[in-house]
ZAROTOR-788951 format. One record per residue (C-alpha): residue in one letter; z, x, y; residue number from 0. Coordinates in steps of 0.1 Angstrom, whole numbers, plus 5000, padded with zeros to 4 digits. Last residue first. Layout:
BEGIN
SITE type    z    x    y seq
SITE    A    Z    X    Y NUM
...
This chain:
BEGIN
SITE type    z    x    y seq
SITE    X 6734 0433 6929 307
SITE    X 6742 0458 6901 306
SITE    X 6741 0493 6912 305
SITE    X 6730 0513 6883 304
SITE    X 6730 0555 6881 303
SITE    X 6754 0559 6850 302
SITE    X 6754 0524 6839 301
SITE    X 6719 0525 6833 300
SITE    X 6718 0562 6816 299
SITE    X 6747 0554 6796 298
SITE    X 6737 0520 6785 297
SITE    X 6703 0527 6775 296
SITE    X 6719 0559 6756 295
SITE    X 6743 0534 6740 294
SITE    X 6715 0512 6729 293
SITE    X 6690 0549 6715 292
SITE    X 6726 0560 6694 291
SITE    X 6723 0524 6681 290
SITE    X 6688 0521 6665 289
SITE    X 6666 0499 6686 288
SITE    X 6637 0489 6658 287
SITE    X 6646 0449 6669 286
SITE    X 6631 0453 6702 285
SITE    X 6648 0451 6740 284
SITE    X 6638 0483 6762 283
SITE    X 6648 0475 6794 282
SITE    X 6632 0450 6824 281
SITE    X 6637 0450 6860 280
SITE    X 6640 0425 6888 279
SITE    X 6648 0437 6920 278
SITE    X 6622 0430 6947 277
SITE    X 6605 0401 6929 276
SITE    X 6638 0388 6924 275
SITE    X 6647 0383 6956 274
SITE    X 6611 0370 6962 273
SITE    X 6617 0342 6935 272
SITE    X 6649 0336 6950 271
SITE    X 6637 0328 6987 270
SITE    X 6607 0310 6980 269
SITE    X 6589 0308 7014 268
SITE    X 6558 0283 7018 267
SITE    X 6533 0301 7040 266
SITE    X 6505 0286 7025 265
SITE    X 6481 0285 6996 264
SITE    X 6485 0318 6980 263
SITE    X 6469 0317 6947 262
SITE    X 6444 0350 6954 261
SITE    X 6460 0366 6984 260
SITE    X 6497 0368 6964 259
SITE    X 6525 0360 6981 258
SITE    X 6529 0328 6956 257
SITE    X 6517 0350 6929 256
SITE    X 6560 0370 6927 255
SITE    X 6555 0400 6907 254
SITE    X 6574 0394 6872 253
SITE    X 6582 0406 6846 252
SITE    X 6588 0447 6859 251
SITE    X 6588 0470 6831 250
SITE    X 6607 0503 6817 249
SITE    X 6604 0530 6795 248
SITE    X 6633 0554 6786 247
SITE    X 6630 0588 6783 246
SITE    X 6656 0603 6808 245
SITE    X 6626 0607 6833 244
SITE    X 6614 0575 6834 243
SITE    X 6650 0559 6833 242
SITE    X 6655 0574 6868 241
SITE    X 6621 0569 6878 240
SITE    X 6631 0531 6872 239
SITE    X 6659 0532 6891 238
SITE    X 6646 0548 6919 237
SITE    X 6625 0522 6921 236
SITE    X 6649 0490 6912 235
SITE    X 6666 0504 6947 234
SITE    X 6687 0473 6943 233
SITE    X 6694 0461 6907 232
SITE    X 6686 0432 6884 231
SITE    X 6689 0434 6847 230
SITE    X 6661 0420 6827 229
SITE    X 6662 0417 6788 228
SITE    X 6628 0401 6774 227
SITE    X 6617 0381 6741 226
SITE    X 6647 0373 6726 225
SITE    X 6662 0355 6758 224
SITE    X 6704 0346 6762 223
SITE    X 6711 0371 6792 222
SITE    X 6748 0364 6798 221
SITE    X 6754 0396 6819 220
SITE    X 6788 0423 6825 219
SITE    X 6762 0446 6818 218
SITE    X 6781 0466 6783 217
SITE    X 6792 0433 6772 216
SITE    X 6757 0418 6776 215
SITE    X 6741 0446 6767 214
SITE    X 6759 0448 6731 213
SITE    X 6753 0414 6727 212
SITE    X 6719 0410 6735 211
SITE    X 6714 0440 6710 210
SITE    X 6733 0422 6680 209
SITE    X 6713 0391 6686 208
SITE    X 6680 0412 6690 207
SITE    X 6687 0422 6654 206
SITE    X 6692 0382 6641 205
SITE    X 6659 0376 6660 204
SITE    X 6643 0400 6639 203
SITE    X 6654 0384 6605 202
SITE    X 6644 0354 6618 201
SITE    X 6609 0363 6628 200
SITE    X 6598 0385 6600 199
SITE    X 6582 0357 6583 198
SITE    X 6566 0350 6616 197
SITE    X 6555 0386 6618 196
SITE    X 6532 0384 6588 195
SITE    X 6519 0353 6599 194
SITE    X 6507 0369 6633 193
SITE    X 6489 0396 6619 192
SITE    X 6468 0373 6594 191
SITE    X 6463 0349 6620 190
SITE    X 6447 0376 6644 189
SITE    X 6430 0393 6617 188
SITE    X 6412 0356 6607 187
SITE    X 6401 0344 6639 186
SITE    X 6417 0321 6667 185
SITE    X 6395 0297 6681 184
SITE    X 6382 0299 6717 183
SITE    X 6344 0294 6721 182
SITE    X 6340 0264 6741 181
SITE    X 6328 0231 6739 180
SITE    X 6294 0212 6749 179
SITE    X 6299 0174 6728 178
SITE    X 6301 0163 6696 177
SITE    X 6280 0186 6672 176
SITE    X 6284 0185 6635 175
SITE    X 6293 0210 6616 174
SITE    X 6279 0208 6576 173
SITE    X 6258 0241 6585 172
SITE    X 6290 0260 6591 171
SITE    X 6309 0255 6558 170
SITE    X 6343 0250 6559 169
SITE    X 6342 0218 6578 168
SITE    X 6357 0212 6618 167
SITE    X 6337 0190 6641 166
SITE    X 6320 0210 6668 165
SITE    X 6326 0212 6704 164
SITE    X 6326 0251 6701 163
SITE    X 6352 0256 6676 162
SITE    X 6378 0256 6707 161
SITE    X 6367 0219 6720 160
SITE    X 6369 0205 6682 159
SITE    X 6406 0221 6674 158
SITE    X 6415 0207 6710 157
SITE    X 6400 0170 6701 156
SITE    X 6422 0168 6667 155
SITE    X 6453 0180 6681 154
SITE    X 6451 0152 6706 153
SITE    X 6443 0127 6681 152
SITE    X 6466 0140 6658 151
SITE    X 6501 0138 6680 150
SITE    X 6528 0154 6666 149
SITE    X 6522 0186 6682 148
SITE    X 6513 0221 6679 147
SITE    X 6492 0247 6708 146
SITE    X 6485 0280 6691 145
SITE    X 6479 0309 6712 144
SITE    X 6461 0344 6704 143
SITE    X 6467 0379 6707 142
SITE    X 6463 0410 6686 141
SITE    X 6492 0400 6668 140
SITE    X 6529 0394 6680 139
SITE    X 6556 0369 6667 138
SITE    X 6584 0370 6698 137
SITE    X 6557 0382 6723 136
SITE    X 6549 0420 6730 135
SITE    X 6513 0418 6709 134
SITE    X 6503 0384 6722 133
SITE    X 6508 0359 6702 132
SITE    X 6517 0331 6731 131
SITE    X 6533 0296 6720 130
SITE    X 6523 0260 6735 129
SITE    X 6537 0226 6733 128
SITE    X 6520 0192 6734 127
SITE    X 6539 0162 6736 126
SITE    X 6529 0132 6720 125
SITE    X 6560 0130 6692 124
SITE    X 6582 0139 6720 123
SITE    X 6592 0178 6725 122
SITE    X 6625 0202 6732 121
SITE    X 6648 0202 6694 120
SITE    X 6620 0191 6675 119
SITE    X 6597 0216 6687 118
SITE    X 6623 0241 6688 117
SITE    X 6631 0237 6649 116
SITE    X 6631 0275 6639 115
SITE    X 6628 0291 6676 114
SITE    X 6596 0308 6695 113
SITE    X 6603 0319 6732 112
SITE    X 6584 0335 6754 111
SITE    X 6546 0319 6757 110
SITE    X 6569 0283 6756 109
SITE    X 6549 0262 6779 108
SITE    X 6558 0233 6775 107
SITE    X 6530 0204 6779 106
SITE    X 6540 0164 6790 105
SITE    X 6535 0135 6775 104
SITE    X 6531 0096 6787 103
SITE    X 6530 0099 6826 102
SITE    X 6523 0135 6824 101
SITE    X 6542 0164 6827 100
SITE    X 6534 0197 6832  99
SITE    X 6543 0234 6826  98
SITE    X 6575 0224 6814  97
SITE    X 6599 0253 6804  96
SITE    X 6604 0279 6777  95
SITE    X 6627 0308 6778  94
SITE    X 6622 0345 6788  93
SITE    X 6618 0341 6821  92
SITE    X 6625 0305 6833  91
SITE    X 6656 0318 6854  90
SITE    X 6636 0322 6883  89
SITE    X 6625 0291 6895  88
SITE    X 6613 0288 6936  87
SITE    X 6584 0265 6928  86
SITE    X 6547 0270 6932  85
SITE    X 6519 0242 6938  84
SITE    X 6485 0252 6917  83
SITE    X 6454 0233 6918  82
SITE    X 6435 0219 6888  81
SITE    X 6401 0224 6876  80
SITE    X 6405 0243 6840  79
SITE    X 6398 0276 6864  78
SITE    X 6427 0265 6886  77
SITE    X 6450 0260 6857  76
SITE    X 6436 0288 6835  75
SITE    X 6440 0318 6866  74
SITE    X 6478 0306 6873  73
SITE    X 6487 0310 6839  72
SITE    X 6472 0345 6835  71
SITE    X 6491 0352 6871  70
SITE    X 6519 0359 6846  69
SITE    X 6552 0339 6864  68
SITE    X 6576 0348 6887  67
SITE    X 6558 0318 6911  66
SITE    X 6573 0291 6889  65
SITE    X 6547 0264 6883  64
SITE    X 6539 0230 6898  63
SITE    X 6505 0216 6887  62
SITE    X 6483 0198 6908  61
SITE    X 6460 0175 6892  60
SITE    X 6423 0174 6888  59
SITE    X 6428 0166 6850  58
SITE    X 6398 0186 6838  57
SITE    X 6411 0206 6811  56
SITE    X 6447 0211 6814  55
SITE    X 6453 0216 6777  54
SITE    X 6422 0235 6772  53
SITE    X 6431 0256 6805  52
SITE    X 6465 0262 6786  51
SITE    X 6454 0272 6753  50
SITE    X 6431 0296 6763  49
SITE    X 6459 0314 6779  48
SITE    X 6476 0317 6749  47
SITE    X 6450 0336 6734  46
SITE    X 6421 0332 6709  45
SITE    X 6437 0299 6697  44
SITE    X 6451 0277 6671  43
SITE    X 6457 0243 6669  42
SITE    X 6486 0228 6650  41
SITE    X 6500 0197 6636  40
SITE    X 6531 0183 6620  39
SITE    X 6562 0203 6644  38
SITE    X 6592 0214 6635  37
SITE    X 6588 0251 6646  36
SITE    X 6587 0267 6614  35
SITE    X 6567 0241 6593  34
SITE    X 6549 0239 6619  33
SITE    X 6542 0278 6620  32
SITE    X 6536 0283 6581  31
SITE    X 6507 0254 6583  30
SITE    X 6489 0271 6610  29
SITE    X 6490 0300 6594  28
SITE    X 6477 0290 6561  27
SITE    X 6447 0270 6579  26
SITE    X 6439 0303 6594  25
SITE    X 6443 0324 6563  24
SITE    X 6417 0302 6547  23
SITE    X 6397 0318 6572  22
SITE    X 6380 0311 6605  21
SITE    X 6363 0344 6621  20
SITE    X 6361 0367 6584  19
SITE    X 6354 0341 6564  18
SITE    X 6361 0345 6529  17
SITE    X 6386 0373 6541  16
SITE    X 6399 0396 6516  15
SITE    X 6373 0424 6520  14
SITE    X 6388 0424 6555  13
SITE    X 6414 0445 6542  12
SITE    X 6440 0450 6568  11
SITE    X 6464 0482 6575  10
SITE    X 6498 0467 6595   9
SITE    X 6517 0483 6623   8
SITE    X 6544 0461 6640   7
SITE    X 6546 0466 6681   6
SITE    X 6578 0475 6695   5
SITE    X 6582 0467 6729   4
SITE    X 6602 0491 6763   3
SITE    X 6595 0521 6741   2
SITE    X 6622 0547 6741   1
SITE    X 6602 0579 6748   0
């Protein structure tokens, strides 16, 4: 079977933790990824998810999201007290976009998309922007988030509401309690994973470059994500047994939540988000591809495919 993700395999020593939940490695990580993204300060989370309902914490605002989007995001915005307005925006997938913006910052959401310099090149100083680890994202680990910024104050209050209201020190009994926080750093073995795949970032990126290419040309497309590449087709169904059976796996990202029971909060009608609810597919798109497995993708899609 083609695999639609490659996941990294590493063997860890936990004998070469200090500490196994917040190690030095921790710290280290933090360090590598603002120096990679552009950014001076970072806060690092059990998922991604976490991150957002931190960031969103208690605003009582309404936040407009796409509605092709991982209900995850939906569920931390109205469980961190906001409500939820969706937008017809489709061509977020793979990229980063705004999530919300306040009168003197805003919060990207970039789950999908990690770049050498993209903090500099999409934030303010004040701006708070947030990356995904989970294990089919750009750097993958056994989840996690990290939210960076230039701003220290607000990096300083979401590193003491994820270590359980506490103020950081190395050793636990030197912690001192501000206020009732939450439980949602991000321990050693996740940092650990996830810096060994951000040195193997750009070098992975530079594969998925020759991959892109080869689909684009091949798709008549201009897909431009690392993360995912999604073709859309009518009769997506039989398209996907199609590629089932020939070996190749295949994913849906994403189910429209605007239609959904749980977030729905009209009868608003999005008319390209449930287009591409209905015909949105995604191929195997990894960096361990080797060529003869690209020209069979081809093949088998061009073979049966119907592009709308």
């Amino acid at each position: 079977m083609i695999k639609l993700f490659n996941i990294p395999n590493y063997k860890i020593n936990t004998k070469n933790f200090n500490h196994f939940l917040h190690d030095t490695v921790v710290e280290e990580f933090e360090n590598n990824f603002c120096n990679f993204v552009g950014a001076k300060y970072a806060c690092s989370f059990s998922s991604a998810t976490n991150a957002i309902f931190l960031s969103l914490l208690n605003n009582n605002t309404t936040i407009s999201i796409p509605s092709i989007i991982p209900p995850v995001v939906c569920n931390a915005i109205i469980t961190s007290g906001n409500s939820i307005n969706f937008v017809d925006d489709v061509g977020w997938v793979g990229d980063s976009y705004i999530l919300h913006e306040f009168d003197d910052y805003k919060i990207i959401d970039s789950a999908q998309k990690v770049e050498k310099n993209q903090f500099i090149k999409e934030a303010n100083d004040n701006d708070l922007m947030i990356f995904s680890f989970y294990p089919t994202k750009p750097i993958g680990s056994c989840d996690g988030g990290i939210i960076v910024s230039n701003d220290l104050e607000k990096i300083t209050w979401l590193k003491e509401a994820c270590l359980n209201g506490m103020t950081y020190s190395k050793n636990n009994w030197e912690r001192k309690i501000k206020f009732p926080g939450f439980k949602m750093y991000m321990n050693s073995i996740q940092c650990f994973i996830a810096n060994k795949n951000l040195k193997k970032l750009e070098k992975k990126n530079k594969k998925l470059e020759t991959i892109k290419y080869k689909f684009n040309s091949a798709f008549n497309l201009n897909n431009t994500s690392n993360h995912l590449y999604r073709i859309n087709i009518n009769n997506r169904d039989i398209l996907i047994n199609h590629l089932n059976e020939s070996g190749i796996q295949t994913g849906i990202h994403y189910s429209a939540c605007h239609t959904n029971s749980v977030y729905k909060v009209n009868d608003k009608i999005l008319e390209k988000t449930e287009k591409e609810e209905k015909t949105t597919v995604s191929i195997p798109f990894h960096e361990k591809l080797k060529d003869k497995e690209i020209k069979f993708i081809i093949d088998r899609v061009n073979n049966y495919a119907d592009f709308c």
